[in-house]
C-alpha positions as CSV (number, residue, x, y, z in Angstrom):
1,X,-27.7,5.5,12.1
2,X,-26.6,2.3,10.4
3,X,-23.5,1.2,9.1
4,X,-23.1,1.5,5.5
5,X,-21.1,-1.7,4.5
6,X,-22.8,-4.3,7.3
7,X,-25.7,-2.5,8.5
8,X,-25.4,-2.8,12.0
9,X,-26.8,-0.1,14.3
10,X,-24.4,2.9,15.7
11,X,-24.6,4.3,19.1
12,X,-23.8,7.8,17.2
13,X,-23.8,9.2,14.1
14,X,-20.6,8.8,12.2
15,X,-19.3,6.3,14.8
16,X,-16.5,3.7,13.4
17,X,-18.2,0.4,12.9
18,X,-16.3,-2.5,14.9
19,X,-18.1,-5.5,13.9
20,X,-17.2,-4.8,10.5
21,X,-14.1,-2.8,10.3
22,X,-15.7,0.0,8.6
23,X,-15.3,4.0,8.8
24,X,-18.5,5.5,8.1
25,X,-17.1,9.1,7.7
26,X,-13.6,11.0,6.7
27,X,-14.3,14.1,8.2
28,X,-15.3,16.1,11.1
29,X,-15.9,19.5,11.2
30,X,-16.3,21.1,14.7
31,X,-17.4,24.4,15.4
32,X,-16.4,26.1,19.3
33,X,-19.0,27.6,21.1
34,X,-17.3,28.3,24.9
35,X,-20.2,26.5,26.1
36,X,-21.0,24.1,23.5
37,X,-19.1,22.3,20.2
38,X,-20.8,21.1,17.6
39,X,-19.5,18.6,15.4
40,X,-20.8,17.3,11.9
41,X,-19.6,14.2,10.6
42,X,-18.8,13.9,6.7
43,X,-17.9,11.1,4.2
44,X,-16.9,12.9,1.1
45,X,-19.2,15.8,0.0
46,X,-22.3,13.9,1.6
47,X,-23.1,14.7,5.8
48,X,-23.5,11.7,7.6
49,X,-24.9,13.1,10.9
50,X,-24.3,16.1,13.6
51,X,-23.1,15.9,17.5
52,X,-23.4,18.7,20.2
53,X,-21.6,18.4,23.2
54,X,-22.1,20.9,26.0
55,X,-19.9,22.5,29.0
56,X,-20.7,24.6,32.0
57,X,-17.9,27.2,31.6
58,X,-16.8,28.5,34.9
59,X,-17.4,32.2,35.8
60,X,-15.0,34.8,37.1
61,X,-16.9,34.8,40.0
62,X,-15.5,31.2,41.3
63,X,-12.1,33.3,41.5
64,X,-10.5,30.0,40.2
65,X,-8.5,29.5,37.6
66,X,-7.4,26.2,38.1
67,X,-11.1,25.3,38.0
68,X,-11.3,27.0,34.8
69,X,-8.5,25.5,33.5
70,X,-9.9,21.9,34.5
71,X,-13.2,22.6,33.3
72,X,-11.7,23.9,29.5
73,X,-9.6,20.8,29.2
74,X,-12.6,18.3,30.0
75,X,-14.5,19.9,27.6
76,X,-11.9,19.4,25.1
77,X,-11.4,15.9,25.9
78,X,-14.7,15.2,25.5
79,X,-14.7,17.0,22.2
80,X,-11.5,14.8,21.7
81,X,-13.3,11.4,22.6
82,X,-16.1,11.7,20.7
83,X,-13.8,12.8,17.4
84,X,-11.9,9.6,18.3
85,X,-15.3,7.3,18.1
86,X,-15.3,8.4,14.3
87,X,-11.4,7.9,13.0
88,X,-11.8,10.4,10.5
89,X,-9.1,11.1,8.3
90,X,-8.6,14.7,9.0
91,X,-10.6,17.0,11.7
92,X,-11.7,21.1,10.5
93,X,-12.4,23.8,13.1
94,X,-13.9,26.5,13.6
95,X,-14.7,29.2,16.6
96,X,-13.9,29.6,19.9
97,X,-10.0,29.1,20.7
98,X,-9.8,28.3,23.9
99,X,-11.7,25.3,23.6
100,X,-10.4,24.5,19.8
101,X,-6.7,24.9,20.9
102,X,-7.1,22.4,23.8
103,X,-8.5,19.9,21.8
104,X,-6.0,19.9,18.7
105,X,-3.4,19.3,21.6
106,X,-5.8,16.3,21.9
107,X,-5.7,14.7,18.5
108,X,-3.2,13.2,16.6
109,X,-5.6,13.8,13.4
110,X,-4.9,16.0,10.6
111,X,-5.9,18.9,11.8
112,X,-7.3,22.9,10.2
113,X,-9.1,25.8,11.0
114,X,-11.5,26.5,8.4
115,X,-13.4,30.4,8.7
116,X,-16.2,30.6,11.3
117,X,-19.4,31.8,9.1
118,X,-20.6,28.9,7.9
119,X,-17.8,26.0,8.6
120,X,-19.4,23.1,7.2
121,X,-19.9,24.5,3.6
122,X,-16.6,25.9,3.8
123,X,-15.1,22.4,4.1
124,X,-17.9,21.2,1.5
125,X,-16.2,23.7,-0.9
126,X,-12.6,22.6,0.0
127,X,-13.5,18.8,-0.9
128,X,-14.5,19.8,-4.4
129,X,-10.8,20.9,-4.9
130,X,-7.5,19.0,-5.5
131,X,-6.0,17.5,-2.5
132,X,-2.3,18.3,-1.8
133,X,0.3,15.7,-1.3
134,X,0.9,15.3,2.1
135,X,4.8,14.4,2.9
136,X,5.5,11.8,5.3
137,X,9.1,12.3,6.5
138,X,10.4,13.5,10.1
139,X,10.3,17.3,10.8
140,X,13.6,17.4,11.7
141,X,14.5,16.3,8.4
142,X,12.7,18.7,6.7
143,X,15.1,21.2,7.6
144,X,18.2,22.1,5.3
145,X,20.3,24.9,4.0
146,X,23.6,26.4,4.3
147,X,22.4,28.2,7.5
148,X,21.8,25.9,10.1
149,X,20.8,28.9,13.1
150,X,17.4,29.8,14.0
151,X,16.2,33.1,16.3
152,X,14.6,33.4,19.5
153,X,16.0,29.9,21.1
154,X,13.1,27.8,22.6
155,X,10.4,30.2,21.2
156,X,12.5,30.1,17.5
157,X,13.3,25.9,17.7
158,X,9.1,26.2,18.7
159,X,8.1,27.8,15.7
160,X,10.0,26.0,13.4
161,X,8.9,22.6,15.0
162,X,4.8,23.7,14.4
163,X,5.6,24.3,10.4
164,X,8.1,21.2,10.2
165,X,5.4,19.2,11.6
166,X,2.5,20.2,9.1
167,X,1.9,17.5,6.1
168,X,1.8,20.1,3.9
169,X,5.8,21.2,4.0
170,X,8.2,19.6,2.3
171,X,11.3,21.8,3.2
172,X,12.6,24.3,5.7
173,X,15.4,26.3,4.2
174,X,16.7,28.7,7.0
175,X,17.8,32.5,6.1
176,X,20.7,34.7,7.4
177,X,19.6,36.9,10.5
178,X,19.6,40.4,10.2
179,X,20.5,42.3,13.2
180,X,20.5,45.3,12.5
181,X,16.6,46.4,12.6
182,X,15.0,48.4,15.1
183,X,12.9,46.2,17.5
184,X,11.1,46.8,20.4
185,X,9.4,43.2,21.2
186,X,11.2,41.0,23.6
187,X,9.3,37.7,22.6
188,X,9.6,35.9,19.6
189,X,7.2,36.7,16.7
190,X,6.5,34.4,13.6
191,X,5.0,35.0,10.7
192,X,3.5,33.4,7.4
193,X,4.1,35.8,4.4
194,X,1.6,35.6,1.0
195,X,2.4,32.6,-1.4
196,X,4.4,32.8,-4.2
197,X,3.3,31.8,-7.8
198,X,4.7,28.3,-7.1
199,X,2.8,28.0,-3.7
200,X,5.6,28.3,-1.7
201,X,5.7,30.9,1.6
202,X,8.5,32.3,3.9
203,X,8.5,32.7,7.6
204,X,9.8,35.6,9.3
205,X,11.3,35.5,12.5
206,X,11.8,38.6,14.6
207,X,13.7,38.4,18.1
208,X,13.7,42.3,19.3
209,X,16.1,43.9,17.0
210,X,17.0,40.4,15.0
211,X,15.1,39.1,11.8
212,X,15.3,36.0,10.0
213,X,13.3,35.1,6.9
214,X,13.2,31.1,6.9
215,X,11.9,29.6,2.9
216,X,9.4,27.2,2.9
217,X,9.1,24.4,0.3
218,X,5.1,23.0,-0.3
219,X,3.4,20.7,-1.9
220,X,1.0,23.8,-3.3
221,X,1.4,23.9,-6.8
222,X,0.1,27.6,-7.1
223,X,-0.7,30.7,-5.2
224,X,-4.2,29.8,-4.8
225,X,-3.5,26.5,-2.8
226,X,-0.3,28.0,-1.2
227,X,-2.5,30.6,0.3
228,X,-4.1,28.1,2.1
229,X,-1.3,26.4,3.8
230,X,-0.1,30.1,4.6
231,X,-3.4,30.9,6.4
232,X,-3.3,27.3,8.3
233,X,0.4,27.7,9.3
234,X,-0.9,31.4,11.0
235,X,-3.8,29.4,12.6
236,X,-1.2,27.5,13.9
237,X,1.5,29.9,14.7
238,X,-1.1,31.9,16.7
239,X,-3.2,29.2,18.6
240,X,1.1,28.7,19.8
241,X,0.6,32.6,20.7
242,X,3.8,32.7,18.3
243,X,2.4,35.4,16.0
C-alpha cells in the first residue's frame, strides 16, 4: 500500500506516513477473536486495508493464571501497537472482552464498541450520520449540582469518572440518594437509563439498599443519537464490571 498524498510505500496497510506527515486512515475497527483480532483500517466511508494479528491463548491445563494474564495483555499490546502505527482518529470494537477490554486500557484514542455481526458495516453506517460534538473540558469539571455526594465510595467516584471522561458528556448533575429501598447487592451497580427526547440519559446508582439517579447532559440532540451514547456508556460501565 502506498501513501495517498506522497506515494511512498507502507510497511502495512493503513500505516501513518512519516516522510510526508500524512494519515492514510481515520478509523479502525477491530474485531476480538480470543485467539486472533482483526482490524480493518478506514478513511471515511472508503476501507483502506485489513490486519490480523494472532495469540496462542493459554489453556486451563497450564494451571496458570499469571501466564494467562501475561499472555492476554501481550496480545493486547500488540493489538495496541499496531492501532498506534495508524493514528486514527477514533478506534470501534467489537467481540471478545477480554482481549478488547485490555487493549482500550491501552489506547488513548477515542474509543466504542460497535455490535458484533458484522462490525465493519456497522461503523460504515455510523459515518453516514451526523457526528456529535465532542467536549473538551476536564471530567472533574463536568460535574455540578446542588448535590455534591455520590454512592458506593471508590466503586461510585469509579463510575462517575468513566462517564465524566467520555467526549460525549457535557454535564454531570448528581441526584439525592434514596435510602430507603430494599437491596440485597453489596457492590456498586451503574446503570445507563433510555434517552430522553433531547438525548440526554440518567445514571442510576445503587449501593445495597441506597439509590441515586445522577442526570447526564449530552451533546445528542435527540433520542436516536442519545441512545447511542447510552449503549456506549453501558459498554463502558460493564467492561469496568460496574453494571
Amino acid at each position: 500500500m502506498e501513501c495517498r498524498q506522497c506515494h511512498t510505500d507502507l510497511d502495512r496497510p493503513g500505516d501513518y506516513c512519516l516522510v510526508c506527515d500524512t494519515a492514510n486512515c481515520d478509523a479502525v475497527v477491530v474485531v476480538f477473536n480470543r485467539d486472533a483480532a482483526t482490524l480493518t483500517m478506514l478513511d471515511g466511508e472508503e476501507v483502506r486495508g485489513e490486519t490480523t494479528i494472532t495469540t496462542v491463548p493459554e489453556t486451563d491445563d497450564d494451571h496458570d493464571d499469571r501466564a494467562t494474564v501475561v499472555e492476554l495483555r501481550n496480545f493486547a499490546g500488540r493489538v495496541a501497537d499496531e492501532i498506534r502505527r495508524k493514528r486514527p482518529e477514533t478506534v470501534f470494537a467489537a467481540g471478545e472482552r477480554g482481549p478488547l477490554r485490555e487493549t482500550r486500557k491501552q489506547l488513548h484514542y477515542e474509543f466504542y464498541r460497535v455490535p458484533d455481526d458484522d462490525a465493519v458495516q456497522a461503523v460504515l453506517d455510523r459515518r453516514g450520520e451526523s457526528a456529535l460534538e465532542v467536549v473538551d473540558i476536564p471530567p472533574r469539571e463536568k460535574i455540578g449540582g446542588s448535590h455534591s455526594t455520590i454512592i458506593g465510595d471508590r466503586a461510585g467516584r469509579n463510575a462517575i469518572g468513566i462517564v465524566a471522561d467520555h467526549p460525549h458528556i457535557k454535564k454531570i448533575i448528581p441526584g439525592p440518594i434514596d435510602a430507603g429501598g430494599k437491596g440485597s447487592q453489596s457492590s456498586l451497580r451503574a446503570k445507563i437509563t433510555r434517552a430522553d427526547h433531547n438525548g440526554n440519559v440518567r445514571m442510576l446508582l445503587r449501593d445495597g439498599s441506597s439509590v441515586q439517579e445522577n442526570r447526564l447532559v449530552t451533546t445528542a440532540p435527540d433520542l436516536e443519537t442519545g441512545e447511542r451514547v447510552r449503549a456506549d456508556l453501558n459498554d463502558a460501565l460493564e467492561d469496568a464490571e460496574l453494571k
